[in-house]
C-alpha positions as CSV (number, residue, x, y, z in Angstrom):
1,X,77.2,84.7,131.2
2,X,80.2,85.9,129.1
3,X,81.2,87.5,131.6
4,X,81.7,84.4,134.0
5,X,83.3,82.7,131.6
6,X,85.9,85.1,131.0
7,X,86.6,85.4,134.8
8,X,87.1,81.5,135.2
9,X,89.3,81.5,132.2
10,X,91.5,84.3,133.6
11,X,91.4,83.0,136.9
12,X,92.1,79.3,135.6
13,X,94.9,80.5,133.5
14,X,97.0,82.4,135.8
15,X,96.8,79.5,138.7
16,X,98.2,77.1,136.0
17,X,101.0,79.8,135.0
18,X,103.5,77.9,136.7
19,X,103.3,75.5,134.1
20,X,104.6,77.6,131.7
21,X,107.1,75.3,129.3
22,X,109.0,75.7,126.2
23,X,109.8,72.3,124.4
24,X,111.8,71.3,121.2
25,X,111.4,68.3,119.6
26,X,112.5,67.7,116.6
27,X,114.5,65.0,113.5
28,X,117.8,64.9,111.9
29,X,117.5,62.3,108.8
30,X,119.6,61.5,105.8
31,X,118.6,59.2,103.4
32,X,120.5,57.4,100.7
33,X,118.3,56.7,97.3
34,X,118.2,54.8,94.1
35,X,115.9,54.2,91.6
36,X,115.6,52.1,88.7
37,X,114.3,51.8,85.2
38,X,111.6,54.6,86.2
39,X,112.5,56.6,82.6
40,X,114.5,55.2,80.1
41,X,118.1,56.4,78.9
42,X,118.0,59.1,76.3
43,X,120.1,58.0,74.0
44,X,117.9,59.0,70.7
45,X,116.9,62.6,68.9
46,X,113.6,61.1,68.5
47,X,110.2,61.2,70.2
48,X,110.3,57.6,70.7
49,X,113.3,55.6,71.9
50,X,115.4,53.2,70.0
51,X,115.9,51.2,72.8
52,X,115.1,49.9,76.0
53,X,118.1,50.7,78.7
54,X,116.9,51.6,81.7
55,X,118.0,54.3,83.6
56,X,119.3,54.8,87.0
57,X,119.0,57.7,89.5
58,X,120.8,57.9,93.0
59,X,121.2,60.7,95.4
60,X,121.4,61.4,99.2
61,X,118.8,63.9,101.0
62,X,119.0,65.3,104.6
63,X,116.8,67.0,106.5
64,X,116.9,69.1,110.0
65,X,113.1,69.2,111.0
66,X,113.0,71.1,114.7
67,X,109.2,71.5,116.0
68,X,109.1,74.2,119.1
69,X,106.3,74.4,120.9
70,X,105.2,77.3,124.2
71,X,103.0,76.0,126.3
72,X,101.6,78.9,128.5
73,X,98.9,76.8,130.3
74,X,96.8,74.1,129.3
75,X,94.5,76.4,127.9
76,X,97.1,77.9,125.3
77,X,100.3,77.4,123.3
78,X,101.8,78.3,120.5
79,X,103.2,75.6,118.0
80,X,105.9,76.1,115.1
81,X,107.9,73.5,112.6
82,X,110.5,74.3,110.2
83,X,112.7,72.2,108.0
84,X,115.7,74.4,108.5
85,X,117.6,72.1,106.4
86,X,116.6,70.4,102.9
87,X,119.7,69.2,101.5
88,X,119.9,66.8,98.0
89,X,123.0,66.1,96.1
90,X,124.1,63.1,94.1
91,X,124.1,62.2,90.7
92,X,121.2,64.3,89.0
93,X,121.1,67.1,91.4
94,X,123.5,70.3,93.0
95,X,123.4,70.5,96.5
96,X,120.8,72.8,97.5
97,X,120.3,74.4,101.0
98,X,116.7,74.5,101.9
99,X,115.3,73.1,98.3
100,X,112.1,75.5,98.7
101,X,113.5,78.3,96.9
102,X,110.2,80.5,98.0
103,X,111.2,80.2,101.6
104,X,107.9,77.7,102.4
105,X,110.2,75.5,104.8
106,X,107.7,76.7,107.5
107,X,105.4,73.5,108.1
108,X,103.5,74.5,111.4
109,X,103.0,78.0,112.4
110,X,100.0,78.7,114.6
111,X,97.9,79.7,118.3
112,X,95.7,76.9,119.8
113,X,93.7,78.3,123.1
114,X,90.5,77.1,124.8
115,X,87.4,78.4,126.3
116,X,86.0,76.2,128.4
117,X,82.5,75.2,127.7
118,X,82.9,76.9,123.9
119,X,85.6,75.3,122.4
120,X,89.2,75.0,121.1
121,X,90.4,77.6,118.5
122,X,93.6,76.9,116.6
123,X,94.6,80.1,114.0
124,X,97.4,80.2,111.4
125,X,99.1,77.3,109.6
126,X,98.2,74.1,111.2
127,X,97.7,70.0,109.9
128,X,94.7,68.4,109.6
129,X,93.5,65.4,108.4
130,X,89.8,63.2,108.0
131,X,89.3,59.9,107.9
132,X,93.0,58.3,106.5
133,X,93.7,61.3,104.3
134,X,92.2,60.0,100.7
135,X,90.2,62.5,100.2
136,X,91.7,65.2,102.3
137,X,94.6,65.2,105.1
138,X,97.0,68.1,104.6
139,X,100.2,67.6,107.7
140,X,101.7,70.8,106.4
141,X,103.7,70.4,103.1
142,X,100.8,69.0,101.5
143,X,99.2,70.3,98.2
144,X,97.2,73.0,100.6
145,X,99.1,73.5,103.3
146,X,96.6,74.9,105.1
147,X,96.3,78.2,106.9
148,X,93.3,79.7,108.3
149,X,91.0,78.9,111.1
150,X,89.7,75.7,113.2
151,X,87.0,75.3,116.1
152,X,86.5,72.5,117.8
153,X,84.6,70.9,120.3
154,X,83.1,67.6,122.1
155,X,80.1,66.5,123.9
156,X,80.5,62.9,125.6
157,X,81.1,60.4,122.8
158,X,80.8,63.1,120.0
159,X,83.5,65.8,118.6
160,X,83.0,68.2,116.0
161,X,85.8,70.4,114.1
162,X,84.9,73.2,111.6
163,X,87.5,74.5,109.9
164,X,88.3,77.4,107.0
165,X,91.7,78.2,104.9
166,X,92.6,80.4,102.6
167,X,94.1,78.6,100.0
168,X,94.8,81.4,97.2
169,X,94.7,84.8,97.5
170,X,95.4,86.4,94.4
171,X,95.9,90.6,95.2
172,X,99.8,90.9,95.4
173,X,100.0,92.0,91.6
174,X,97.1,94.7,92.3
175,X,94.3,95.6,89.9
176,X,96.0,95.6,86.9
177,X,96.7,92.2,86.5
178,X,93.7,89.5,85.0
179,X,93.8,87.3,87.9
180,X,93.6,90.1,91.0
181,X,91.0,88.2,93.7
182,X,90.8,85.4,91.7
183,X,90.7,83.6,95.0
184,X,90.6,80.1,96.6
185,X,88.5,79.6,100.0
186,X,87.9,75.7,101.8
187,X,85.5,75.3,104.2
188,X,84.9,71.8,105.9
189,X,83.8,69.7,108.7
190,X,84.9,66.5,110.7
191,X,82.2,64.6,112.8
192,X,84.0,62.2,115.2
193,X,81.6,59.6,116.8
194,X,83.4,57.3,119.7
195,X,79.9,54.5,120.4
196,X,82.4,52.5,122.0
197,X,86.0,51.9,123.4
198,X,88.2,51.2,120.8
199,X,85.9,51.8,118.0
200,X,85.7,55.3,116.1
201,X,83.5,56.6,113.3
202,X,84.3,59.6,111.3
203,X,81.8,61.8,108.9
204,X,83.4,64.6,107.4
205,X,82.9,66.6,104.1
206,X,83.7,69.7,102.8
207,X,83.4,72.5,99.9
208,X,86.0,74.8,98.2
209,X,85.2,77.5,95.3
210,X,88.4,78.5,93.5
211,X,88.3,81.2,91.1
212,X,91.9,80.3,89.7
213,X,91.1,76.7,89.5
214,X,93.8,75.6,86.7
215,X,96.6,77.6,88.6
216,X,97.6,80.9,86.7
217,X,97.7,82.1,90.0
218,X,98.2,80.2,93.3
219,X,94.9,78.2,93.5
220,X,94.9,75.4,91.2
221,X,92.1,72.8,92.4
222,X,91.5,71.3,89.5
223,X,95.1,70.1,89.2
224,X,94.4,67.4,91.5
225,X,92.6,65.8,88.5
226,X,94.9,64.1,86.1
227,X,92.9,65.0,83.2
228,X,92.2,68.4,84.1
229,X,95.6,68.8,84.7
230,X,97.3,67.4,81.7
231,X,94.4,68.0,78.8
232,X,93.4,71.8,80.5
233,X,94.0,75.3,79.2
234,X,91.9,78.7,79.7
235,X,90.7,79.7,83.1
236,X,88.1,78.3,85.1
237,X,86.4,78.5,88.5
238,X,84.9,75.2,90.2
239,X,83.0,74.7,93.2
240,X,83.8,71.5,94.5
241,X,82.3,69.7,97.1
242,X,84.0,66.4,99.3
243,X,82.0,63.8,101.6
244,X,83.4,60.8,103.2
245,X,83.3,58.3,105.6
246,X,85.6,56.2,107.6
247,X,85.6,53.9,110.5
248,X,88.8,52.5,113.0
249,X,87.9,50.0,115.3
250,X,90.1,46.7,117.5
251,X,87.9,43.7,118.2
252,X,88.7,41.4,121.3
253,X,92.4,43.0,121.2
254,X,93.8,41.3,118.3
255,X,92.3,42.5,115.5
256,X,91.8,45.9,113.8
257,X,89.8,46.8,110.9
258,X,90.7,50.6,109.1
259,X,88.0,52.2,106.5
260,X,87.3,54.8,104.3
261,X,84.9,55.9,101.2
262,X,84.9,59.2,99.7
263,X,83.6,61.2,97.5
264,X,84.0,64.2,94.9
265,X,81.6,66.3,93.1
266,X,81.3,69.3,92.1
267,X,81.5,71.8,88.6
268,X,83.9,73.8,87.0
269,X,83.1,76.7,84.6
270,X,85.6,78.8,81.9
271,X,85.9,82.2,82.7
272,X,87.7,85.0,81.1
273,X,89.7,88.1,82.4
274,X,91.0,91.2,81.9
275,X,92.4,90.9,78.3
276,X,91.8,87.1,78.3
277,X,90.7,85.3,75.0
278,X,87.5,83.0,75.0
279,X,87.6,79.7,75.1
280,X,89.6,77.9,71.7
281,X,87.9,74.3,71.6
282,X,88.0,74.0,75.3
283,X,84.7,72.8,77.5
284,X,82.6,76.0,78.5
285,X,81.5,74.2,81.7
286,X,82.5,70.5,82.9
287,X,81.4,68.2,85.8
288,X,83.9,67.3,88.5
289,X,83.2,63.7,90.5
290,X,85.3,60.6,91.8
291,X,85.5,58.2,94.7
292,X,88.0,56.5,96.8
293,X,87.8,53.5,98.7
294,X,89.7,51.9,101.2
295,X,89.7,48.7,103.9
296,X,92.8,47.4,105.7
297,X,91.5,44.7,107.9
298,X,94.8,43.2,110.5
299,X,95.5,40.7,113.0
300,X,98.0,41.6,115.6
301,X,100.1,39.8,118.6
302,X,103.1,41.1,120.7
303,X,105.3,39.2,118.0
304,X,103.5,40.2,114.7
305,X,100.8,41.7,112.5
306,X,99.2,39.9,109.8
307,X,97.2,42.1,107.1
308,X,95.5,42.5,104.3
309,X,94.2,46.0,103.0
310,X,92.4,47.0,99.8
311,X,92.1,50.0,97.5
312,X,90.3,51.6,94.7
313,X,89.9,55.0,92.9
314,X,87.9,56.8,90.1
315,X,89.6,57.1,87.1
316,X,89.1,59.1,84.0
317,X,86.6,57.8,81.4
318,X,88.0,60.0,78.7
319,X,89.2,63.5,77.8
320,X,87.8,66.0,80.1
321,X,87.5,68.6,77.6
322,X,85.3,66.1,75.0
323,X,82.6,68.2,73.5
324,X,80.2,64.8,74.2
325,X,81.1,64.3,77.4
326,X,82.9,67.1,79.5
327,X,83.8,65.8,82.9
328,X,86.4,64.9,84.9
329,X,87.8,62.6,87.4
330,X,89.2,63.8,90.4
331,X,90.3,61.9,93.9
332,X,91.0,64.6,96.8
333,X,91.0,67.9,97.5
334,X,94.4,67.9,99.8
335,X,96.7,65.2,100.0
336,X,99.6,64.4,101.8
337,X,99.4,61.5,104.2
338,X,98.0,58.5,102.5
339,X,100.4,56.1,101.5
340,X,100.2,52.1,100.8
341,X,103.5,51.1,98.7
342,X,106.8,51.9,98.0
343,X,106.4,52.5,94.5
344,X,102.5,52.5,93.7
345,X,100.8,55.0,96.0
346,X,103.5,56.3,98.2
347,X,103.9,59.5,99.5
348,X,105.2,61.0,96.3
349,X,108.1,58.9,96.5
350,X,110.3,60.9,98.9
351,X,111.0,64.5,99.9
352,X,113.2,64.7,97.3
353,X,112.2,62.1,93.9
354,X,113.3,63.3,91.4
355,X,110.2,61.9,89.6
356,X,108.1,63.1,93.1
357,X,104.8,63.8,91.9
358,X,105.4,63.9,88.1
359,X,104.5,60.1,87.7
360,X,100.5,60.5,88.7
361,X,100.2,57.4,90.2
362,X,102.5,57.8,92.9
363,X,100.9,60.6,94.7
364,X,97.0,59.4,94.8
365,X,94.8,56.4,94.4
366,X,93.4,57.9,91.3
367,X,92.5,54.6,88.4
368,X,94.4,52.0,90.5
369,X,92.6,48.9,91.8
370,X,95.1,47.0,94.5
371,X,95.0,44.3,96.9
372,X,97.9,44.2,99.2
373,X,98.8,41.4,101.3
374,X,101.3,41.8,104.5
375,X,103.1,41.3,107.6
376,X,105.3,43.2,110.5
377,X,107.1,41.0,112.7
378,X,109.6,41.8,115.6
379,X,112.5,38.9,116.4
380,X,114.2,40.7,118.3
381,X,113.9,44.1,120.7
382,X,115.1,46.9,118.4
383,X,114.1,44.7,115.4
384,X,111.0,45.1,113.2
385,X,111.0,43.3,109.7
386,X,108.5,43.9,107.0
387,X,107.1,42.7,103.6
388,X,104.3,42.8,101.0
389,X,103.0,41.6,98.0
390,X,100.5,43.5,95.9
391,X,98.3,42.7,92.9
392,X,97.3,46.4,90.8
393,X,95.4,47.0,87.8
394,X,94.0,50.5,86.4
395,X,90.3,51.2,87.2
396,X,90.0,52.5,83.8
397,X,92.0,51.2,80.6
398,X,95.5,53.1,80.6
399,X,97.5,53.8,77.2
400,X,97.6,56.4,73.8
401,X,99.5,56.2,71.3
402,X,99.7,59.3,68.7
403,X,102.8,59.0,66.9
404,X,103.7,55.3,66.2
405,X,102.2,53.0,63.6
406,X,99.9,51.7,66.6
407,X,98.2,55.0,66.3
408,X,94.7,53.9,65.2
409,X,94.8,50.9,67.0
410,X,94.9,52.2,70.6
411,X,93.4,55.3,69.5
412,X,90.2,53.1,69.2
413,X,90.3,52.0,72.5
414,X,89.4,55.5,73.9
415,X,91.7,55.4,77.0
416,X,91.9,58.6,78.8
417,X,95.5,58.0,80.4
418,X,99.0,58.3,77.9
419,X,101.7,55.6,78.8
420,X,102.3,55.6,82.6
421,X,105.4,57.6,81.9
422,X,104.1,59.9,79.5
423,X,104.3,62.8,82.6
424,X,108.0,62.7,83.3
425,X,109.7,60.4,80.9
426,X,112.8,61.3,78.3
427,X,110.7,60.1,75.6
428,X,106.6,60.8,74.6
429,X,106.1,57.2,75.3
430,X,103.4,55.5,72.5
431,X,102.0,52.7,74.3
432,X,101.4,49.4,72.6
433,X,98.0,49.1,73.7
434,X,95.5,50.3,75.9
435,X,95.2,48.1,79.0
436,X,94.4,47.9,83.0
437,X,97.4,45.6,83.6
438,X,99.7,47.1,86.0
439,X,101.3,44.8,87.8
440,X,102.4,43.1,91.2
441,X,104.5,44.9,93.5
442,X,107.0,43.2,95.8
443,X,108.2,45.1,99.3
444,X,110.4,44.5,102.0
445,X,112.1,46.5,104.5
446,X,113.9,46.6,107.9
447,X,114.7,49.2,110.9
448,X,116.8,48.8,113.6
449,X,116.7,50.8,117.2
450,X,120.9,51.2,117.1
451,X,120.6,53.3,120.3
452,X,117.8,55.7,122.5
453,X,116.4,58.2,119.5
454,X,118.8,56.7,116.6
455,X,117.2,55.0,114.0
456,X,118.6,52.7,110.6
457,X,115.8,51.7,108.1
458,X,115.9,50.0,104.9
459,X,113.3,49.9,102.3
460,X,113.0,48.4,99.3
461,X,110.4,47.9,96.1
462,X,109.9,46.1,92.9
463,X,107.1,46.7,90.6
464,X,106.7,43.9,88.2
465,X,105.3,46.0,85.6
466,X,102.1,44.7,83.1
467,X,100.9,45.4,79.7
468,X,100.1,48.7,79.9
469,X,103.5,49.9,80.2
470,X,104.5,47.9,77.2
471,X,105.6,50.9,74.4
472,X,106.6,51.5,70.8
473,X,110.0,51.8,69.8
474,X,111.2,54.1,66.9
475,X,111.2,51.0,64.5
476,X,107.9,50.3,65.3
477,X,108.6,47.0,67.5
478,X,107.2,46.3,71.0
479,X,109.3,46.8,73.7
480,X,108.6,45.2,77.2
481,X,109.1,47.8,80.4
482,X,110.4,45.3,82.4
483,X,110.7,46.1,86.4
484,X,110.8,48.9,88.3
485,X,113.0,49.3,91.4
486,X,113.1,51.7,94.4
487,X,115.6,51.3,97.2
488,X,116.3,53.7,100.6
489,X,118.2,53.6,103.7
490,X,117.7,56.1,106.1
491,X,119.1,57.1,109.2
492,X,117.0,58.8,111.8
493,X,117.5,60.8,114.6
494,X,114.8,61.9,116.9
495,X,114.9,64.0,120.3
């Protein structure tokens, strides 16, 4: 039987040789950005500011993305993207060529081939996303970037995907060192189920042990949790487990309805190494668990669309690391693709943010609560305008406050989360209180077709911050945040 098989393949291959092609696609895009009131001026010696000016940050980025791919038949090909170019410069930042000083500019790099009646096999570096990417979507530059091995297969209305990466492999420094084959391995599974035309439901899930899971090395799973991330020390190992659902679906043509729930669990345990000291007041073992949800539910005509979408995630109940209750929160296991806002939940703000993934809730859904109203609507051929409005609050109660005369105050509240800014900012913001008002955010943007493959967007976003940003200045007065701006205009090539 394996023996057929291989005969047809051969013989199928070589009568589609002629089709032997070699294509490049790729982008050319530079972007002009600003963005406002994001960190305050530092103006004082102090850990908390005197004042309230905001400050500003501009810059331009550009970026030469060129995808080549060799199709030998339509059984195999061989796939590679590179950012040859990743250019900044303006006011905070030195022009840099290629700002991935470690040379990881290569995005895409790997074989996909198929065996008829067994399956498609895609090896190397390669994207990959379930459901709409909240719990796990990865196109390349993601916090994986995967690289590894996929199968995949479908019977009729049913497709299955298997896939496993290597996500750390810790052996370069050789035996000597603490962390040799402290390694990370993922392992997961996509279930796609087509009951229908037009309608599509997903199962997927997934399990990943890390033996470096706070990062000395290259692993680093748990830093997807803000807590673990900004509480943790020591070394640990977690097995961590992901299960979802999601659902995409268009009723009588005009309508279409996007879903997704997900889930985390799994455990995490401290581990020493080679000439490592014991745990000093840290957790000896901690559960790992959160949830994401999502619903964007549309209605669509040649002219516009009409939306409104919904989302919630987990957030931290306290300090992960609390003797009473040692857990925590923690919303994907790769991320990369999910975005709803300009400013709250976008795609880590832009290639090149200076504030990127530094400001937590950018990045992930984790503790925010939203409901976003919208619309798209084309006037014109070429034309597509587009705005939002968006209510947010924390899941959980956000603000701390250890070095004001508020101290005890918020201290009593028990919030796991520092002042929204606490990550990045010039100062170690003290917040006035603890509190799950965020905020509204109000977007709107433009792009124009100026010619075949040339592209000029605008984008802009206001956050309208709420209490919980609200600090304590230096002489022990409230200050108000006040709002938040983001703006971008981008010009796009594509070939």
């Amino acid at each position: 039987m394996t023996l057929a098989l291989v005969v047809v393949f051969v013989a199928t291959a070589f009568t589609a040789f002629a089709e032997t092609s070699t294509t490049f696609t790729g982008q050319y895009r530079v972007r002009a950005w600003s963005e406002w009131n994001f960190d305050k001026k530092l103006e004082d010696v102090t850990a908390l500011p005197g004042h309230d000016n905001a400050q500003y940050d501009g810059w331009f980025d550009q970026r030469f993305r060129l995808t080549i791919t060799h199709t030998r038949s339509e059984f195999l090909k061989a796939v590679i993207r590179i950012d040859i170019v990743e250019d900044t410069w303006g006011q905070q930042r030195n022009l840099r060529i290629n700002n991935s000083a470690a040379g990881n500019f290569v995005d895409w790099a790997y074989l996909e081939f198929t065996l008829p009646q067994i399956g498609t096999f895609t090896v190397g570096k390669f994207p990959e996303t379930y459901g709409y990417g909240l719990a796990f979507s990865d196109g390349g530059t993601g916090t994986i970037g995967l690289t590894g091995a996929r199968w995949a297969n479908a019977w009729g209305p049913v497709a299955l995907s298997v896939l496993y990466a290597k996500v750390a492999d810790n052996v370069t420094t050789g035996t000597g060192n603490a962390w040799y084959n402290w390694d990370a391995d993922l392992f997961a599974a996509n279930v796609k189920i087509t009951p229908a035309e037009n309608h599509l439901i997903e199962i997927f899930g997934g399990y990943i042990q890390d033996n470096d899971a706070n990062g000395l090395g290259v692993g680093g799973v748990m830093g997807n949790s803000w807590a673990a991330a900004w509480n943790a020390a020591g070394n640990y190992d977690a097995d961590i487990g992901f299960v979802g659902f999601a659902y995409t679906g268009t009723i009588a043509d005009m309508i279409d309805i996007k879903l997704e729930n997900s889930w985390i669990l799994g455990h995490a345990t401290w581990h020493g190494g080679r000439g490592l000291a014991g745990p000093a007041g840290l957790a000896d073992s901690v559960s790992v668990q959160g949830w994401n949800l999502y619903a964007d539910v549309s209605y669509y005509n040649d002219l516009l669309r009409v939306g409104l979408a919904f989302i919630m995630g987990s957030g931290q109940h306290h300090y992960w690391n609390n003797p009473t209750y040692r857990n925590v929160n923690m919303n994907y296991i790769s991320q990369d693709d999910f975005g709803f806002n300009n400013i709250l939940v976008n795609t880590a703000g832009g290639t090149n943010s200076i504030y990127g993934n530094a400001w937590w809730p950018q990045f992930s859904i984790e503790n925010i609560t939203a409901v976003k109203l919208y619309f798209e609507i084309c006037p014109i051929e070429k034309l597509t305008l587009n705005a939002s409005v968006t209510w947010a609050e924390w899941t959980e109660d956000v603000g701390q406050n250890w070095l004001g005369t508020r101290a005890a105050i918020v201290g009593a509240k028990g919030s796991a989360y520092p002042h929204p800014a606490a990550s990045y900012g010039n100062y170690t913001y003290q917040s006035w209180n603890a509190s799950k008002d965020l905020g509204w955010e109000l977007d709107f943007g433009f792009s124009y077709e100026i010619m075949e493959g040339l592209t000029y967007s605008l984008n802009v976003g206001v956050l309208f911050t709420g209490d919980s940003w609200d600090y304590e200045k230096a002489d022990g007065t409230r200050a108000d945040w006040g709002e938040i701006w983001t703006i971008s205009n981008q010009l796009l090539y594509e070939f």
